[in-house]
C-alpha positions, 0 to 999 in steps of 0.5 A: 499468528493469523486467525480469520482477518486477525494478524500479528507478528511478534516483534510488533505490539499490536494485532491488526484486523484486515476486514477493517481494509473494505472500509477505510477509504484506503487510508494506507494508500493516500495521504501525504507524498511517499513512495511505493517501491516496486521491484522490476519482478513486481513491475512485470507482474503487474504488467502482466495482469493488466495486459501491457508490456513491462515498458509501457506500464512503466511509462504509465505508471512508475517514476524512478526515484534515485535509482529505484522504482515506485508507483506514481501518485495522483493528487485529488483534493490536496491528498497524494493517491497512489494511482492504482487506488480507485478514487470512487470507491476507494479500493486497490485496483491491483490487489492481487499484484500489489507491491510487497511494500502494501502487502507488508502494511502496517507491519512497517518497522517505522510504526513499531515505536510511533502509536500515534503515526499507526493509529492514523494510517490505519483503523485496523490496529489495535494496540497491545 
């Protein structure tokens, strides 16, 4: 179900209010180490929109990580930001190409039995 900014999915038990994205600083893409996994479709992609060729775009920014890709991090004040987060006015700077992985947030399975995880990786949640 999708209603203007209201998103739910059924295996989920809780609706989340994308508006709330234009002022939470960018909770989901900082914090603690982790991974942005990428697939080399979505590499190229991204590439493309920023006007590089998928090699130096990877070079810049994608680490292989045990045989897969993800995004790199940047540390600024003890967080881990993805470098594709702007560090001033806290906005993804690839939103129209980002990766399946930050589209999919926070509809992740890890957060279908961990409220507490949820809540602090995202104000846009509202528990059933």
């Amino acid at each position: 179900m999708t209603r203007k900014n209201l998103h739910y999915h059924n295996d989920f038990p809780y609706f989340f209010k994308s508006d709330a994205c234009t002022t939470c600083g960018g909770k989901c893409c900082r914090g603690r180490q982790g991974y942005i996994w990428l697939s080399m479709e979505e590499l190229k992609g991204m590439a493309d929109a920023r006007g590089m060729s998928p090699d130096t775009f990877a070079q810049q920014h994608v680490r292989q990580v045990n045989g897969q890709l993800s995004l790199k991090e940047r540390i600024m004040n003890n967080e881990h930001l993805c470098c594709f987060l702007d560090p001033i006015d806290h906005h993804c700077t690839i939103y129209n190409y980002r990766p399946e992985q930050c589209k999919t947030f926070p509809f992740w399975e890890e957060f279908k039995e961990d409220n507490d995880s949820l809540l602090l990786a995202c104000p846009g949640v509202s528990l059933l």
